[in-house]
C-alpha positions as CSV (number, residue, x, y, z in Angstrom):
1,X,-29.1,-11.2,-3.7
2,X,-29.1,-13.4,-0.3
3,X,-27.3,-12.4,2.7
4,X,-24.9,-14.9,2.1
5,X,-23.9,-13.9,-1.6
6,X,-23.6,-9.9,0.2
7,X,-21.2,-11.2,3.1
8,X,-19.0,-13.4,0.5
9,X,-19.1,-10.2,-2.0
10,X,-18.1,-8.1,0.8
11,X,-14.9,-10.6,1.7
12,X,-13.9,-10.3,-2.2
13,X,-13.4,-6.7,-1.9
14,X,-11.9,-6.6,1.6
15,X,-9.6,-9.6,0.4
16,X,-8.2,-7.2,-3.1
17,X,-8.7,-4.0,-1.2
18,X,-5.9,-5.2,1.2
19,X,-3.9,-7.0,-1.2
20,X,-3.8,-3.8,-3.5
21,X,-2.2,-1.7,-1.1
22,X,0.4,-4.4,-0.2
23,X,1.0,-4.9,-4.1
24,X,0.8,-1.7,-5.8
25,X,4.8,-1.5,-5.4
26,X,6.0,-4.2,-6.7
27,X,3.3,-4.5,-9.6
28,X,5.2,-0.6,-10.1
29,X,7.9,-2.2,-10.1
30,X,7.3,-4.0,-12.8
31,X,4.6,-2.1,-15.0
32,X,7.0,0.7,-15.1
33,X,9.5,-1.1,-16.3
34,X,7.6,-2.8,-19.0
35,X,6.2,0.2,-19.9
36,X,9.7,2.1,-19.9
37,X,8.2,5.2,-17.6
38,X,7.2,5.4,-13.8
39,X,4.3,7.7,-14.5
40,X,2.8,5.4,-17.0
41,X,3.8,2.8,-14.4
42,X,1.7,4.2,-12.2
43,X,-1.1,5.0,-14.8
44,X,-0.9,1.3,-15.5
45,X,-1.3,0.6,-12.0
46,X,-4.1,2.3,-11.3
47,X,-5.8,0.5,-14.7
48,X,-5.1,-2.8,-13.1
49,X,-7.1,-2.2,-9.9
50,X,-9.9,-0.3,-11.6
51,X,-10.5,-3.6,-14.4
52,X,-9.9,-5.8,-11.0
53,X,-12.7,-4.3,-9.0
54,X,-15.1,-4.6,-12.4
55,X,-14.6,-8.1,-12.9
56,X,-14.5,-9.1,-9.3
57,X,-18.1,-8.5,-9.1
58,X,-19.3,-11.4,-11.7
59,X,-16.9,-13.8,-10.0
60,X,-18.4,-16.3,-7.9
61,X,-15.2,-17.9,-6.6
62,X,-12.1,-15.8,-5.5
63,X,-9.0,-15.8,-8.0
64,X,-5.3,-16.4,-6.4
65,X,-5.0,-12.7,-6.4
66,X,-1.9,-12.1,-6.5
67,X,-0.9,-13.9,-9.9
68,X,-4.7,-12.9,-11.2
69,X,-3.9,-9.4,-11.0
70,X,-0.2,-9.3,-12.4
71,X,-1.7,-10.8,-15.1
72,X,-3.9,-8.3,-15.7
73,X,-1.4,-5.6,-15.2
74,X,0.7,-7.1,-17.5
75,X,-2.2,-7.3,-20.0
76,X,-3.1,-3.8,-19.6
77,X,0.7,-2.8,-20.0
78,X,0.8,-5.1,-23.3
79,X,-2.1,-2.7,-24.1
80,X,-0.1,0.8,-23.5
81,X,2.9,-1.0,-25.4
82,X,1.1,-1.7,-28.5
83,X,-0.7,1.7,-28.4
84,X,2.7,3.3,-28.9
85,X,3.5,1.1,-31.4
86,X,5.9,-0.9,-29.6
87,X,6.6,-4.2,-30.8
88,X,9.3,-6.8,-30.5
89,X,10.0,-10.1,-30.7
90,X,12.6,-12.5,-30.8
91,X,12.6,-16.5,-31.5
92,X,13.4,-18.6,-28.5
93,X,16.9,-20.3,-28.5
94,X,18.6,-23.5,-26.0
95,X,17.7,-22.7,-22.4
96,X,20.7,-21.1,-20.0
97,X,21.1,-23.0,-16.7
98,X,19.9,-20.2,-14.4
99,X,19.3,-20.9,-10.5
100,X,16.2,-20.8,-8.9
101,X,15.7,-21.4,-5.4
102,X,15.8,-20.0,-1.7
103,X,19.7,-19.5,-1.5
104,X,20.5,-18.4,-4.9
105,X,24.4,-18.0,-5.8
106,X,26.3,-15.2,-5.7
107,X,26.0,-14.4,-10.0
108,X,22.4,-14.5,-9.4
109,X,22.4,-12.2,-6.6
110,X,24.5,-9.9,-8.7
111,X,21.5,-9.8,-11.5
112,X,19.4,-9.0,-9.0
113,X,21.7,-6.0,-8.1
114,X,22.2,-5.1,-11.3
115,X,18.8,-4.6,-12.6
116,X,17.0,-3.1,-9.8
117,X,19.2,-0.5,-10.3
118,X,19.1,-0.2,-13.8
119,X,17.3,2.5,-14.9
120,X,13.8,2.4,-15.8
121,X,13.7,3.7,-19.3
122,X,16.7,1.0,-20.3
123,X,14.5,-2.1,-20.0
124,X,12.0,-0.5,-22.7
125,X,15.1,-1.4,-25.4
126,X,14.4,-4.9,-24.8
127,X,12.2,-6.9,-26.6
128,X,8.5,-7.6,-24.6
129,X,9.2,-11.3,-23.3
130,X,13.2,-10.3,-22.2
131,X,12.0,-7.2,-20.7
132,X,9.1,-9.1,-18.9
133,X,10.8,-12.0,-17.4
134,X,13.9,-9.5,-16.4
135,X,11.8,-7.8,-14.3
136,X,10.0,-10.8,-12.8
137,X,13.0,-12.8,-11.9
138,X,15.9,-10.2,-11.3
139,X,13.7,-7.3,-10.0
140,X,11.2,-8.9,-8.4
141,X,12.4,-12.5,-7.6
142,X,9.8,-14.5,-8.5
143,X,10.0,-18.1,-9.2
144,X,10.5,-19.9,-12.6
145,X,7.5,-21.5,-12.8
146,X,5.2,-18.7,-11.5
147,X,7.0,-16.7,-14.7
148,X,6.4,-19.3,-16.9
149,X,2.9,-19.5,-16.1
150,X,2.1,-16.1,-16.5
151,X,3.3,-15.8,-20.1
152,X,2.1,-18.9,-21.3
153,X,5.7,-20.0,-21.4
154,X,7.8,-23.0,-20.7
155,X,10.7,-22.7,-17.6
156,X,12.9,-23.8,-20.4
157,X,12.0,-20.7,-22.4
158,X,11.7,-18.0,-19.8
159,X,15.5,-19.3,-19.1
160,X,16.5,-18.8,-22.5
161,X,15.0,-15.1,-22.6
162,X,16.7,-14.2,-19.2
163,X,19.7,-15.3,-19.9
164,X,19.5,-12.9,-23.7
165,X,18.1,-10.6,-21.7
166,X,20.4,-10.0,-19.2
167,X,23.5,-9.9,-22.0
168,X,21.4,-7.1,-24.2
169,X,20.5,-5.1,-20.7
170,X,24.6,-5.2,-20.1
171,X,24.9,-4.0,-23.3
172,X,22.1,-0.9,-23.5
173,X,23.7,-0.4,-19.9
174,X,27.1,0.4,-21.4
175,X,25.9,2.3,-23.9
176,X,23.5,4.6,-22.2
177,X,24.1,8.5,-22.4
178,X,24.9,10.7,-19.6
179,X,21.5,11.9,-18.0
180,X,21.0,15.6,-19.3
181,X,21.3,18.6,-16.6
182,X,18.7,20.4,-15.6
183,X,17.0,22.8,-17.9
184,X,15.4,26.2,-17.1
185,X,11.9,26.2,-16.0
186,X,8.8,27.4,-17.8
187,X,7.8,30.4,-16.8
188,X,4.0,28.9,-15.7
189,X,5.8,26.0,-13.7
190,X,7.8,28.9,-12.0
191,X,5.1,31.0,-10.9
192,X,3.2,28.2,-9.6
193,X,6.4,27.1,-7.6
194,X,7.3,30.2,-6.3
195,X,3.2,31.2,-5.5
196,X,3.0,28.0,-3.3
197,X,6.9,28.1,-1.7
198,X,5.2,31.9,-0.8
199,X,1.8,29.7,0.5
200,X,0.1,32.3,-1.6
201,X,-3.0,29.8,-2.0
202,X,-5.6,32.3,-3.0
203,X,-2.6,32.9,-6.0
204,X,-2.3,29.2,-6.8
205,X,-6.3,28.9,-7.6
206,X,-6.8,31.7,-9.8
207,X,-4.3,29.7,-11.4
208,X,-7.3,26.8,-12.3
209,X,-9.2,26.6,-14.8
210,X,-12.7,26.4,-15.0
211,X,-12.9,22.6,-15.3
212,X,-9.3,21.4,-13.9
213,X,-9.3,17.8,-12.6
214,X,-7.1,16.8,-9.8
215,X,-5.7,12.8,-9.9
216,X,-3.9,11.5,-6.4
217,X,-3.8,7.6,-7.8
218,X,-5.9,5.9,-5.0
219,X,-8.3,9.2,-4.4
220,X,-11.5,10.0,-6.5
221,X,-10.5,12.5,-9.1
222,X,-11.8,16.3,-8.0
223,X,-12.9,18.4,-10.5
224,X,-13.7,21.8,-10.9
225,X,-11.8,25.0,-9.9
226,X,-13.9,24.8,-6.7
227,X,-13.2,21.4,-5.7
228,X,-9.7,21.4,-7.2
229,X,-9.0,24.3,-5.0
230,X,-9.6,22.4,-1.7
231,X,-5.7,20.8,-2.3
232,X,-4.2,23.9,-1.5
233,X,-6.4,23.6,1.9
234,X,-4.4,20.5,2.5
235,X,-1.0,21.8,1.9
236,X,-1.4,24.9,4.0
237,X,-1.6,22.5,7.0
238,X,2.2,21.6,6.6
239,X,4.6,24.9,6.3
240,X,7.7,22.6,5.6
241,X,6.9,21.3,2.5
242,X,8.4,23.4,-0.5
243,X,8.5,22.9,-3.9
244,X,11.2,23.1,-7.2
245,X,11.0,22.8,-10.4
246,X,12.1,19.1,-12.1
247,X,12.5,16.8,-14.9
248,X,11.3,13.5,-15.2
249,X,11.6,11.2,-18.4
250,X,11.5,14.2,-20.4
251,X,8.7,15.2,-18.8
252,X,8.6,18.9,-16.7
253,X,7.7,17.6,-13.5
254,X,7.6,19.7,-9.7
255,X,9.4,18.2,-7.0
256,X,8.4,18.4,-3.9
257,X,9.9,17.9,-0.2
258,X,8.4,17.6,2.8
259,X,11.1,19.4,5.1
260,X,13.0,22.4,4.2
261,X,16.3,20.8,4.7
262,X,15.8,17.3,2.7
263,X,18.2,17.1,-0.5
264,X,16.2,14.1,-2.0
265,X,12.1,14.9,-2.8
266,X,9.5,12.8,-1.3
267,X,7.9,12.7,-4.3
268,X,6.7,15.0,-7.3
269,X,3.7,16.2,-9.3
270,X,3.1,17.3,-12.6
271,X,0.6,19.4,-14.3
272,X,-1.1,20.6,-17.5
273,X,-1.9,23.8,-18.8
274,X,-4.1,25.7,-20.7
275,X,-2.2,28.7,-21.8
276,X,-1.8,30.0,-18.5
277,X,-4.6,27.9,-16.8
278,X,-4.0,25.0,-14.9
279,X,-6.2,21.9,-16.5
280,X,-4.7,19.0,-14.6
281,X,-3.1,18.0,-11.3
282,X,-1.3,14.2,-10.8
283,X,-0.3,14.6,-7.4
284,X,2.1,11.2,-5.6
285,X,1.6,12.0,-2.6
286,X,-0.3,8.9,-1.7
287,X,1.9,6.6,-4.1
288,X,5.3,7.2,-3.7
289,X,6.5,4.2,-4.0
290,X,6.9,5.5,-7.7
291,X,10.3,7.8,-6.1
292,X,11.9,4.2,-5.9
293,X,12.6,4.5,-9.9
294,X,11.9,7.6,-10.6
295,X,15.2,9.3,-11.9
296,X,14.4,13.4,-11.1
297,X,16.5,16.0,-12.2
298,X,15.6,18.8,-9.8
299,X,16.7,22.6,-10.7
300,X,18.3,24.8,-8.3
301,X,16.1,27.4,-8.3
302,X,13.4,26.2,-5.9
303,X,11.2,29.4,-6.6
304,X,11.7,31.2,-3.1
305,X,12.0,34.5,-4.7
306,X,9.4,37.5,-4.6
């Protein structure tokens, strides 16, 4: 390879590298949605930059990177949808007028409103092509076209899903239970909350098994209970931050904030066990974006007790 070929190389990856970390929210935004969970979101996410940085290396000319990699994201989310067996499908009816422009009016502004707060899990009712141009329009504001042309659909028919979508999102909206109260923790989530609210660190790694991996999104994956066991090295460094016990999306998730006096988490990780071994880590620290949707149900007891 010339000198020439390295330095233009070089540009590609300087030119995604920057444009990942200005884009990893909103493509969140909208993976997590289409995927009906923030964690698989995020897992989605992560997919997206990992098949980006693979296929920018046989490119000779640089994509529009922005609509090259919601593309693939959304590919790659199509992918985790059909995995759990999620299909869905409806036929295309007459186009709804729908605005699109700099100053939208006020109805439009209300959609926007109304789905960004909507909660993630609801826009997995819809079918794949209302949940996906939902998200791009009301969520994320993109334009018409720029929808159209990353579904391989006409700005007649993404108006016709939007405006279905939007009256079945009303609908799931209104009929959505009441989030469930916290439960009680398990009893291995409980010890390893209390053992790090007591910054007993030598506690929390006998804790880790043998061959426990540790994910923080952007970060190289550790592994090993002697690599793993460096995190806890990071955390002592900041005596504020305290854990609790949480629930996300079914899921038994640790919150954790960063001063002792916050109400809301900064963000949360989650692990696996091994009876009582710890076999994996997904820490958010460096992503938490993801706290934008993520709906926690944190416990009370925040596991300060001997």
């Amino acid at each position: 390879m010339t000198g020439g070929e390295d330095h233009s190389s070089t540009n590609r990856w300087a030119a995604l590298l920057a444009l990942a970390e200005e884009l990893r929210p909103e493509l969140h935004r909208y993976c997590s949605r289409l995927v009906g969970s923030v964690i698989e979101g995020e897992d989605v996410v992560q997919d997206t930059f990992a098949k980006a940085f693979v296929a920018l290396e046989a490119m000779t000319e640089l994509p529009q990177l922005r609509a090259w990699l919601f593309r693939i994201a959304h590919n790659r989310a199509l992918d985790v949808l059909r995995s759990k067996a999620i299909r869905a499908a409806e036929p295309i009816e007459a186009a709804y007028d729908v605005v699109d422009g700099a100053s939208p009016d006020p109805v439009e502004q209300l959609m926007h409103q109304e789905a960004v707060r909507t909660a993630v899990s609801r826009f997995a009712e819809l079918p794949i092509l209302q949940r996906s141009v939902i998200i791009l329009k009301d969520v994320l504001d993109e334009p018409l076209a720029d929808i159209a042309s990353l579904l391989d659909l006409s700005v007649d028919a993404v108006k016709a899903h939007l405006a279905r979508g939007r009256s079945r999102l009303r609908e799931i909206k209104a009929a959505a239970p009441r989030p469930p109260d916290a439960r009680s923790p398990s009893a291995a989530v409980m010890r390893y909350v209390t053992l790090f609210n007591q910054k007993d660190w030598d506690g929390l790694r006998a804790m880790l098994a043998d061959d426990v991996k540790l994910n923080q999104s952007a970060h190289a994956v550790r592994t090993g209970r002697t690599d793993v066991g460096m995190f806890f090295s990071i955390y002592a460094k900041h005596d504020r931050v305290r854990l609790a016990p949480a629930w996300l999306e079914g899921r038994e998730v640790i919150a954790v904030f960063e001063d002792g006096m916050e109400t809301k988490p900064s963000y949360f990780m989650w692990l696996e066990w091994r009876g009582d071994e710890i076999t994996f880590i997904r820490d958010y620290r460096y992503v938490r974006y993801i706290m934008a949707d993520a709906e926690l149900t944190v416990s009370t007891d925040s596991g300060t007790q001997a």
